[in-house]
Each structure stands twice: as structure tokens, then as C-alpha cells.
N, C-alpha and C positions, 0 to 999 in steps of 0.2 A: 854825401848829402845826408843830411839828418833827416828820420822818418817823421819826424813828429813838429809839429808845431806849435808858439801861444796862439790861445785867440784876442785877438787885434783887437776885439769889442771891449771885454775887460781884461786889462793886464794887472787890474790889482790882486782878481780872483783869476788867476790863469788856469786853465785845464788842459793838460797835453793830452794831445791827440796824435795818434799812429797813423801815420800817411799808410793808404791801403798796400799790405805788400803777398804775394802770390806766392806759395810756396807747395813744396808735393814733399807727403812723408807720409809713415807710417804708424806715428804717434801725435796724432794732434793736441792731446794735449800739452805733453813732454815740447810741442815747439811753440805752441802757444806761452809758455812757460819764459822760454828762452827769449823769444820777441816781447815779452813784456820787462823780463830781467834788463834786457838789450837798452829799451829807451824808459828804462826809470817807471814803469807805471805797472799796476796787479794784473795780474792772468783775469780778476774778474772785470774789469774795464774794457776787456778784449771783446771782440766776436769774429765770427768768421761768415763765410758765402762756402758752400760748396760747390766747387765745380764742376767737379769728375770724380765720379769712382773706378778703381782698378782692381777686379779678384785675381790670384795668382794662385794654382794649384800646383802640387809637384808629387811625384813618389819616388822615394830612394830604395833603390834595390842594392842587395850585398851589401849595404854598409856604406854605399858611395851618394852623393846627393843629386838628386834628378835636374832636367830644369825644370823651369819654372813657367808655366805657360799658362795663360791671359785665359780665363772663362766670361763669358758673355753674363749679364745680371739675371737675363733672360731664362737661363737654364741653372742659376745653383741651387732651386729649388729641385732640382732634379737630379741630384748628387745625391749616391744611394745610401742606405744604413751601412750596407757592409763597408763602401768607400771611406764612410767616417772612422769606422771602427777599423779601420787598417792602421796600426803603428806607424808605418810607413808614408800614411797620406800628411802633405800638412797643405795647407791654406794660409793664405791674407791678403789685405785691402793695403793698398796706397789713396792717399786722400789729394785732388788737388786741393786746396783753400784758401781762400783771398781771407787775410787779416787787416783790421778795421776797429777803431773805437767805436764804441759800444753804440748805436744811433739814440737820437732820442725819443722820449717815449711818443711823440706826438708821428715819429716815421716808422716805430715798431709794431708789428700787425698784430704783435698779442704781448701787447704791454703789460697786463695785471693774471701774467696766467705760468701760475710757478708750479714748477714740478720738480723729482727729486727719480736718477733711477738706481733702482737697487740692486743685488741678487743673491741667492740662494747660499752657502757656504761653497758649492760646486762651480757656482755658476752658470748650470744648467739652465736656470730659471731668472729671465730678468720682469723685473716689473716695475713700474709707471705711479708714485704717489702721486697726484695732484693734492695739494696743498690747499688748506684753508683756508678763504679769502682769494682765493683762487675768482676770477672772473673773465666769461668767453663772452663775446657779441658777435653773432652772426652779420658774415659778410660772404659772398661768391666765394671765392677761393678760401676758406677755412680751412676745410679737408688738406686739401695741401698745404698750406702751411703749418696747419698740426705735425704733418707727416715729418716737413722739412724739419722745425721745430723738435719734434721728438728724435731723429735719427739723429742730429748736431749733439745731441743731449748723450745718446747711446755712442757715439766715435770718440764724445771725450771722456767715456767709461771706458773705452778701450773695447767697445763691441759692436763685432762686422754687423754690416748692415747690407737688408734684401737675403738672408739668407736667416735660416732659424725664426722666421718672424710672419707665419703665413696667416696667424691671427692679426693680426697690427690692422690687419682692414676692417674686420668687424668692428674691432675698438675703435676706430677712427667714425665708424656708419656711424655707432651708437652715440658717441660724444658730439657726432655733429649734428643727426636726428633729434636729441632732447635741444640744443639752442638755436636749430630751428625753428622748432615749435615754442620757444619762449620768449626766442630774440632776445635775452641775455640771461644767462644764469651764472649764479653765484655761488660757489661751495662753499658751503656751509663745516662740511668735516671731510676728514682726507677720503679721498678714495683711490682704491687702488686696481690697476688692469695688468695681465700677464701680458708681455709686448714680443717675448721672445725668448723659445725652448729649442732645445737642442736636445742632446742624448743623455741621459743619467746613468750615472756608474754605478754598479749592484756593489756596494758595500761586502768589505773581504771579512768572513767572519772565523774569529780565533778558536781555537781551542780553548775551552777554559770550563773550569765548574763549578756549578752554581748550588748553595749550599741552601735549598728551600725551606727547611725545616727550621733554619734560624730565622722566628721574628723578630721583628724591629722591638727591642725593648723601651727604648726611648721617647716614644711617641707621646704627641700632647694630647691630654683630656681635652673633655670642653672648656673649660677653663684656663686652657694655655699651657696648664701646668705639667712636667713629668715626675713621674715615679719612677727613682732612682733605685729604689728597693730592689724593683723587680726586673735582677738580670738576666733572666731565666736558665738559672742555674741546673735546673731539670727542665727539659723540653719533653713535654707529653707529643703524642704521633698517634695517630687511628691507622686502623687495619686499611691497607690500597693506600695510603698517601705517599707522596710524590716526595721523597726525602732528599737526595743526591741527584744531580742531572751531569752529565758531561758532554757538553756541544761540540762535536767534532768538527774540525776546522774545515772551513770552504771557501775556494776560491773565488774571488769579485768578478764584474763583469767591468769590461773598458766604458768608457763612455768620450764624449768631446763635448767642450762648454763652448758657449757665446762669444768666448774670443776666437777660436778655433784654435784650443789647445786640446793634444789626444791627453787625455787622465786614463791610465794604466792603470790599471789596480794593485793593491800590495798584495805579498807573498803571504800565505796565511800561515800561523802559528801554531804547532802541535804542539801538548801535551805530552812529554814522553810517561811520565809516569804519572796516577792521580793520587800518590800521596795517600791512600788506604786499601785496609781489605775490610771486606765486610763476612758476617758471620751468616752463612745461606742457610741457620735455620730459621731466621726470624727477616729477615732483607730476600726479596728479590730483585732481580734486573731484568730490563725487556731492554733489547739493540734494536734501532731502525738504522736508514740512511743518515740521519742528523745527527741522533744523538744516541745515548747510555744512559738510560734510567735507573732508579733505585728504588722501591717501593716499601714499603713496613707489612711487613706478612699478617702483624697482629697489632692491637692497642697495647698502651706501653709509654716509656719513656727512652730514647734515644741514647744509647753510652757510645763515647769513644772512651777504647783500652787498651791498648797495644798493639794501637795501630790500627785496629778493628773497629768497627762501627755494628752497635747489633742493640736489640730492641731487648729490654728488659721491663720488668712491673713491679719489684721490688727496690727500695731506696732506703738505703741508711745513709742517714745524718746526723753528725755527732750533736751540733746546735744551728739552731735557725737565725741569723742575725743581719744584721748590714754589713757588717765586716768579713763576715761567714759567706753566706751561701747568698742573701738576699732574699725575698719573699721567694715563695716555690709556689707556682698555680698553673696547675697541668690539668684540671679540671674533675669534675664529680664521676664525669662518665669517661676517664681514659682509660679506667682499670691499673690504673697506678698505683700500689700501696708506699708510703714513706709514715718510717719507723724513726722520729729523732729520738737519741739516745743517753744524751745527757740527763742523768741523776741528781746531779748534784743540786743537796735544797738552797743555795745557796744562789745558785744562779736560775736565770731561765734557760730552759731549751727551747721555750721560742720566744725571741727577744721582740724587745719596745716597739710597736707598730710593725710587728713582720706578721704577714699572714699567708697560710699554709693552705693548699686545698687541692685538694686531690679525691677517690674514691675512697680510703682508705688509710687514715693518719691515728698513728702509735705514740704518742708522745711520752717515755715513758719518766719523764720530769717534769719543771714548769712551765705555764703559759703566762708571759709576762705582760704589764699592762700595755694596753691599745691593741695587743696582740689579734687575729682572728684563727679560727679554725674552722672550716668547709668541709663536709666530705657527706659521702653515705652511712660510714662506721667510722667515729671517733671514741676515743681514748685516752683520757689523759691520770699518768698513772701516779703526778703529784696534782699541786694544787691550782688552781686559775685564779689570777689578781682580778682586782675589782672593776676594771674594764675591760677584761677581754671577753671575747666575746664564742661561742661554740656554736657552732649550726651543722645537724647534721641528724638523718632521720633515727640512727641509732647511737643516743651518746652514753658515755660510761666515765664517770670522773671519781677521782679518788675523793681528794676539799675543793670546794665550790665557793669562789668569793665572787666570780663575775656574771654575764648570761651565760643561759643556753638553751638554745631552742630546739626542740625537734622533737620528736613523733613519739618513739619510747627512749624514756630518758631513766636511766639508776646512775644515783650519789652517794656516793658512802657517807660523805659528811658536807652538810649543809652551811655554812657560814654569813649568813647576808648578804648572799648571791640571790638572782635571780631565775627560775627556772620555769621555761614554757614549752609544754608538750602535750602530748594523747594521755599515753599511759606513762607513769612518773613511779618511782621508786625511790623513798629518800630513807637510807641506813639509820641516818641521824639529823633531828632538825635543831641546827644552831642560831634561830634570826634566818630571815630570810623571805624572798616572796613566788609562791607558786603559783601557776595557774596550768589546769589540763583539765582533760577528761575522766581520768580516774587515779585517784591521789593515793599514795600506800607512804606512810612514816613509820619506820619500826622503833623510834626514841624521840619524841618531841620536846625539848625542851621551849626555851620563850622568844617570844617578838617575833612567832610565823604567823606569817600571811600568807594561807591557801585556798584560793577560788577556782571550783569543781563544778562542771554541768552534769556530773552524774556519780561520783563517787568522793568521800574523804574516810581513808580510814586510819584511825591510830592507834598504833598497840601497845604502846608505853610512853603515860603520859607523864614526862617530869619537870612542867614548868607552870609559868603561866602566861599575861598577856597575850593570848595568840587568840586569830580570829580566823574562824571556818566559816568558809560563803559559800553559799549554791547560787548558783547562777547560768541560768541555760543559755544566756549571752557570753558565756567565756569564751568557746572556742572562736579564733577569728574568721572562720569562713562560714560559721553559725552568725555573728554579730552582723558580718557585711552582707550576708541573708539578710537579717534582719532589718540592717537601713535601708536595705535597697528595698523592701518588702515596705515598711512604713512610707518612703519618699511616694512608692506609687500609691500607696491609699491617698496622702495625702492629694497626689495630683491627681487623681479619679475624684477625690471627694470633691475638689473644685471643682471636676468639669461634667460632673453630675448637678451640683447645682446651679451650674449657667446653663446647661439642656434644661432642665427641667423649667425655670423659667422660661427658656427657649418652646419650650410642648405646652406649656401652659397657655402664652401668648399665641402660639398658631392655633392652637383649640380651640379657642372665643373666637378665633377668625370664620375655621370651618363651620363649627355652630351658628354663627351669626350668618353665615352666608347657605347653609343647608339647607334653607326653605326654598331660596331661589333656586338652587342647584336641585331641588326634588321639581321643581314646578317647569323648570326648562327641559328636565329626562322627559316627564309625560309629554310638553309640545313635542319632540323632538321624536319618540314613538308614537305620536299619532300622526305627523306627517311622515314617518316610514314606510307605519301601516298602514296607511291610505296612497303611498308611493307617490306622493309632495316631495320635489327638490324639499332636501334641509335651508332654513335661509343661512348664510356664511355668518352671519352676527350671532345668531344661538350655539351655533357650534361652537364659535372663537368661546364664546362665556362659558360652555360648557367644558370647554379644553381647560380654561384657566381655570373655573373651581376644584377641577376633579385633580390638576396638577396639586393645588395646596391640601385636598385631602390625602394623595399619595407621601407629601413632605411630612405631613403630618404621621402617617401609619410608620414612615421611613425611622423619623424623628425617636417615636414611643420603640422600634426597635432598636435602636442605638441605646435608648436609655437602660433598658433590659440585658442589653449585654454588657454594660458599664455595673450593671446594679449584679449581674452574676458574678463578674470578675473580681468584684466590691468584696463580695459572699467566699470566694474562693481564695482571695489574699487573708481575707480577717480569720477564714478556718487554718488557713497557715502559721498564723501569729497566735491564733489558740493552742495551737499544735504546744509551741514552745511555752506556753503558759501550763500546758498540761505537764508535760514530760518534768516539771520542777516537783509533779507529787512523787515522781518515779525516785526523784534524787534521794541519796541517802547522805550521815555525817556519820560513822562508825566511832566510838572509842570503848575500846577493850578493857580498860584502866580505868579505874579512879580520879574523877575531875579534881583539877586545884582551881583554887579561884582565881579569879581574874581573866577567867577565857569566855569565848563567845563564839555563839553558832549563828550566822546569819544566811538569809532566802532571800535575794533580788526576784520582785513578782516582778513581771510585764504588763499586766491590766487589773489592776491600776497601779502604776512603775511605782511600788513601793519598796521597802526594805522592812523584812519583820527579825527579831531577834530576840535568841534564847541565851540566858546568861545562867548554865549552869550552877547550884552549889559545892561552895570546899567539899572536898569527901565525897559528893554524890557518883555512887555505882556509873559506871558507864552504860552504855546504851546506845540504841540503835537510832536515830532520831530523821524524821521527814514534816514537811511541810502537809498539812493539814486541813480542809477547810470544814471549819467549824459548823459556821453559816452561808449563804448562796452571798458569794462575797468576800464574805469575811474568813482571812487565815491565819493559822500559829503553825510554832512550830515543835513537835511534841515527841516525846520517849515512845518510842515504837513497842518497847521489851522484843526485841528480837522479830519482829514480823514485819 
């Protein structure tokens, strides 16, 4: 007899339909499968009724299999941890189930209510999406048929049910609690509920080791971008860091997931050998239970060398490039010194955009363009191209075509380079632009540009166009004083005079109102002193006048402390107007023409300038004020 039939209504649009048939198995959905394969129609067009469930425990002892005996639904919440965790235990469910084409939505009790269940990669953990667009209306029996509804959902996942699932009733309160109280709701976005946990297996972990001291060199800027340069060819390390680790292997813990399968754990992997030795006068090791440490005893950079692993602070490099070595940045403070050694004029020793930085870099050849150099003591022992760049509190260069910034800075030869420091020392000036604190040129030739807040001095002069500036704005943490010192006069100066307008207006007020305010004090002591209640309407008048004489006192003390701060910024920025007569322009030699001495004033932001004559004697020269205001700038003769 065939299961299925058309229906009679229309046989143009025929829909087969699975006469209901009753079956008992272990995998519902594996026969659901098979009874749809059977009469022509999807597994999704199916449903089922459950009729009965059956648990079945066993334990196999020696190796032989037990039987199999019936547990009540009642008690396998009562089935203990160690029971699960017996190899030996197994467990599962027989299903009765009536199959049936799929009813329609108008007989279905939760028509519009779609869910999806998952689990965990173990399957320890299962859980319950409800789907968006998802919709429940409250009726009597909800609860229950959520319940029935969700377990059908979990049997044809292939997970026991009543067992592993002692939350599924909260879940069930809470979902049926909110459409209660709404009598329908609508999900709006997924949500999701834990329905059913079992036991998790502790993960079996290997031997293996982990090399911390190498970072990721690859990583993106903010801009998405990597620097390929830098493979960190030398790894800098500080003293106590965590270099080498070696996790000693440990064994997992069993567990059983939601189908009621036991998950054994894997065998864990040793390590036999870790593939170096390290050098214990620079590396230590601390052993625990887990693992085998390595530490770095001092600051340094990291060598492996024959097999050895050991912290070193000296680095030779023959050249610095992309094809070479790659940028090297171990930082100012690792106590690293790197020495590149290439000579040859012909090449760089540190190539096109490679930058070097460490405490301590020797370069005793070129620095090529886009190049950088970083450190605390730098040295470069040929020349630097017109872009690279030197930063470092003590620099020493042979020819100078690019930057360099820092603190005391000597050049043997100047080229139309830049240079920015404290104290400066230039052998020879070929073109070029200075700026520091105290300037020394022992051969000046033409086209320098040097601006000094407190010194230029030159001891042979053999060119000309060149212009000397004093300027107490040179240095940059003097300048950024300074704006920052102007920005707040400016903002006091404004908010001095919106107070003062402000004191002004409350002024006429108190003044205008003092007579009344003197004529209410005397009522108000004479009915005191004659021990008259006050009346509450003189007092109230008298509260208020005497509050805006208080705003008023408050008011003119604000202004006073705006008007000192005033006083105490503008003697600051005197300061730097003064310390410009301190400045000096030395030249030891014989002016040529065409050079110039120049004074940036601060009050009033002028520029004054002396344009020595051909042949005139050197001299000592400062800024000057002639008249209260007015300034030059004039030959000292030595004083």
C-alpha cells in the first residue's frame, strides 16, 4: 500500500502527502531521510509526533560489552560526574516517532517561530538561535510546546534529551514570561540561549617552544600599510625579559558531549630535545611545573651561534640595506652599540630609506638618501646625502649634506646640510643652515645661515653672503614657551576685558542701590536694639543687596588675579626680550662683504641688521639700546 497520496481538491497542483507511519530508531533524522527518499518527497516537508523516549546505559568491563539496561527519565539527571567520565560508561535514546507531512500553518501551534540549534566544536555546549522575524503569541500550553518544539529540534541534531539540559526550564520561564506580558512578540535580531551542557574536556597540551623575543615584524601601521624593511635583523632584549619559554607537555582531562559520546583525550607530545644551548653568562632559566624559562640577565641584543643563544651589545654590520640586513631598530635605550663598516665612498653603508637606531651607531662610511639615524652617540665617519636625516643627543659627522639634530653636535665639513642642536661645532662651513644655542665655525666660507639665542662665533672668515641672527626664539622648547606664553596673554587679555565690563556694570548697580541698602541696615538695628521681630521683607532686601555687593567684591578679586598673572606672563616674555642684549656674534677675522649680522626683537617683533664693511677688523658685536625703545646693533671692541 503506498504511504502517500494526491490530494482530490486539486490534482493540477498535487502535493504528496505521507500517510502517518510509526517507527522506533536511534537516529531520527537518518530515517526521516529514508521515509522521505522512500515516497519521492524532502526530509524538509516531513515532521514527526514523539511518542516515547527510551535511555539505555551500559558498562563494559575487560573489554567485553555489558548489557544494556532501561534508566527511568526521572533519574538521569542523577547520573554522576565520575559515571560520565568512565570510558567504560556509554549511554542512548531510542525514539518512538509518528511521521507525518508537515501540517498546516493554520494547525501548527508555532507557525512563525524559527530556530536554528548549534554547538560548540565539542559539543559540550549546545545552544538555541531564535531567528529574526521570529514571532510567539501567547496561548495556555506555550511552555509545552516550546519544550516539545525545541527537543524535536535537538533529536534531529542527534542530542539526548532530559539529560544534560537542567537549564532548558529557565529558558523556557523566561521566553514565556516576556509574551506573557506582551501577548506577542517579535524578534527583532537573533537571540541566542544555552539549552544544554554536559562535560568539557581540558584540552591536552604539547610540548613545544615558544620563541617570545621574536616580534611580529610585519604588522600594519595605521594606514594599513607594512614595513617590509624592517625584519628585525637584530632583536634588542632588556634585562628580566622573557626570551625562550618551553611548555612542558600535560595531559587532557576526558569529557562526554550532548550526544553521549566519552571524548578521551589525546596523548600529549614531548619534546625530546629543544634544539639549543644557551650561554648562562648572559641568559638565565627558572623551571616550574609547566614550563622552562629563559630570561636575558642584561640589555643587549639576542645572537644565535652555534647553536647557542646569548645576549650580546656589540654589532658589526658590514652594510645596512634591504637586501642586507633590513632596517635595524633595537632602540636608544637597549644599550646596543652597531658599528656598520662599509667604507667604500662609493656606496652607502646605510642604504635608500633604511634606518638605524639603537644607543650607540658607528657608521664608519655613508648614509644614503631617506636614510635615518637614531641613537644617544652617533657617528658618521663619511658623508650624509641630502636627505637623511641624524638624530641623536651627541652627533659627530665627517661631510654633512642632510639633517641633524641634537644636543652637542661637531661637523668637520659643512655642505648645505642642515644642522639643529644646543652646542654646535662646525670645522668648516660650506653653504648651509644652523640653528642652536652656541655656534662655533672654525672656517666659514658662503651661503651660511646661522641663528643663535646666545652665541655665533667665527674664527676664519673666507667668504661671504652668509647671515648671522640672534634670536632668543631659536631654540624649540624656548619658542613653544613662548607661543604658549603669548596664546595665554592673549586669552587673559580677552577675559579681562569682558570682567571688567562685567565690574563695571555690577558697580552702578551696588552704587545705585547703597543708599537703600544703608537706610534698611539702620531699620534693621533699630528694631534689634529695641528687640522688634525683624519684618521678613527688610531682611529678604537686605540679603539681596548685600549678595550683589559680595559679587561685586568677588568680581574686582578675580580681576586682580587676572591682572597679576597678566604682570607675571608679560615679565616672562621680558625676560626673552632681555637675555637678546646678553647675545653675542663673534668674528675673529676680517669681514668680506656681502655678510650680515641680524637681532629678531620680541617687543616690538622687529628684525634690526648690521651689514658689516669689506676689510672691516672683526669684532665683538651685541644688540644695544640706544634710546628707551629703540635698538642697534653695534661693535662691542671686546666687552
Amino acid at each position: 500500500m503506498p504511504l502517500f497520496e494526491k490530494n482530490k481538491k486539486n490534482t493540477s497542483s498535487a502535493v504528496k502527502k505521507v500517510r502517518p507511519t510509526v517507527v522506533q530508531t536511534e537516529n531520527v533524522a537518518k530515517e526521516i531521510a529514508a521515509i522521505a527518499k522512500e515516497n519521492g518527497v524532502t526530509p524538509e516537508s516531513l515532521d514527526f509526533n514523539l511518542l516515547d523516549v527510551r535511555t539505555y546505559t551500559r558498562i563494559n568491563k575487560d573489554g567485553k560489552e555489558g548489557e544494556w539496561e532501561e534508566v527511568a527519565k526521572e533519574t538521569l539527571h542523577d547520573i554522576s560526574r565520575d559515571t560520565l567520565l568512565d570510558p567504560d560508561f556509554q549511554i542512548k535514546q531510542n525514539y518512538e516517532i509518528e511521521v507525518f507531512t508537515r501540517m498546516a500553518r493554520n494547525k501548527d501551534p508555532l507557525p512563525d517561530f524559527k530556530i536554528a540549534i548549534g554547538a560548540n566544536a565539542t559539543k559540550c555546549k549546545v545552544y538555541m538561535q531564535i531567528k529574526p522575524g521570529s514571532v510567539l503569541k501567547y496561548f495556555t500550553a506555550l511552555k509545552e510546546e516550546l519544550r516539545i518544539f525545541i527537543n524535536k529540534h535537538k533529536i534531529r541534531a542527534g542530542i539526548l534529551i532530559y539529560i544534560f539540559d537542567e537549564m532548558l526550564e529557565d529558558v523556557l520561564s523566561k521566553i514565556v514570561a516576556k509574551v506573557q506580558v506582551d501577548e506577542i512578540v517579535t524578534y527583532e535580531k537573533t537571540e541566542t540561549y544555552l539549552i544544554a551542557q554536559s562535560i568539557e574536556p581540558t584540552q591536552t597540551i604539547n610540548g613545544s617552544v615558544i620563541y617570545h623575543y621574536k616580534e611580529e615584524m610585519h604588522e600594519e601601521d595605521e594606514d594599513g600599510r607594512i614595513d617590509y624593511s624592517n625584519r628585525g635583523y637584530i632583536q634588542s632584549v632588556h634585562k628580566d625579559q622573557l626570551l625562550i619559554e618551553y611548555l612542558k607537555p600535560k595531559a587532557g582531562q576526558p569529557g562526554r558531549d550532548c550526544r553521549g559520546h566519552y571524548i578521551a583525550p589525546k596523548e600529549p607530545q614531548e619534546v625530546e630535545d629543544l634544539g639549543f644551548n644557551i650561554d648562562e653568562e648572559t641568559i638565565y632559566m627558572t623551571e616550574d611545573e609547566t614550563s622552562i624559562k629563559f630570561f636575558a640577565k642584561e640589555n643587549g641584543y639576542i645572537s644565535f651561534e652555534d647553536n647557542t643563544y646569548t645576549i650580546k651589545s656589540e654589532a658589526d654590520v658590514n652594510q645596512v640595506s634591504f637586501k642586507t640586513t633590513g632596517s635595524i631598530m633595537v632602540g636608544t635605550d637597549s644599550e646596543v652599540n652597531v658599528v656598520v663598516t662599509e667604507k667604500d665612498a662609493v656606496k652607502d653603508a646605510i642604504g635608500v630609506g633604511m634606518v638605524v637606531e639603537a644607543t650607540e651607531v658607528e657608521v664608519e662610511g655613508n648614509v644614503g638618501d631617506e636614510a635615518t639615524v637614531k641613537a644617544i652617540t652617533a657617528t658618521i665617519g663619511g658623508l650624509t646625502h641630502r636627505t637623511a636625516l641624524i638624530e641623536a643627543d651627541e652627533i659627530d659627522i665627517n661631510v654633512h649634506k642632510g639633517t641633524a639634530r641634537g644636543k652637542k653636535v661637531k661637523i668637520k665639513r659643512l655642505e648645505h646640510g642642515v644642522v639643529e642642536g644646543e652646542e654646535i661645532h662646525i670645522e668648516q662651513a660650506m653653504g648651509g643652515k644652523v640653528y642652536g644655542e652656541n655656534v662655533i665655525i672654525d672656517i666659514c666660507t658662503s651661503y651660511v645661515r646661522v641663528n643663535a639665542s646666545h652665541k655665533i662665533e667665527i674664527k676664519r672668515m673666507r667668504g661671504s653672503e652668509n647671515i648671522f641672527t640672534i634670536d632668543p626664539l631659536q631654540q624649540r622648547t624656548t619658542k613653544e614657551s613662548y607661543e604658549k606664553n603669548k596664546e595665554e596673554i592673549e586669552k587673559l587679555n580677552a577675559e579681562l576685558r569682558k570682567l571688567k565690563k562685567m565690574v563695571q556694570t555690577q558697580k552702578s548697580i551696588v552704587e545705585k542701590n547703597l543708599p537703600i541698602l544703608n537706610d534698611i541696615k539702620k531699620k534693621l538695628l533699630h528694631y534689634k536694639k529695641n528687640k522688634i521681630k525683624l519684618p521678613e521683607a527688610y531682611v529678604k532686601q537686605y540679603k539681596v543687596y548685600q549678595a550683589q555687593v559680595d559679587k561685586f567684591k568677588s568680581m574686582k578679586m578675580e580681576l586682580s588675579k587676572i591682572e597679576e598673572k597678566l604682570q607675571l606672563l608679560s615679565n616672562q616674555r621680558g625676560s626673552l626680550q632681555y637675555n637678546i642684549r646678553d647675545a653675542r656674534v663673534i668674528n675673529k677675522d676680517v669681514w668680506r662683504d656681502y655678510n650680515e649680522i641680524r637681532a629678531k626683537l620680541i617687543d616690538p617683533p622687529i628684525e634690526i641688521v648690521y651689514k658689516p664693511r669689506d676689510n672691516e677688523p672683526g669684532n665683538t658685536y651685541g644688540v644695544v639700546e640706544v634710546e628707551e625703545g629703540e635698538f642697534e646693533i653695534r661693535p662691542l671692541n671686546g666687552k
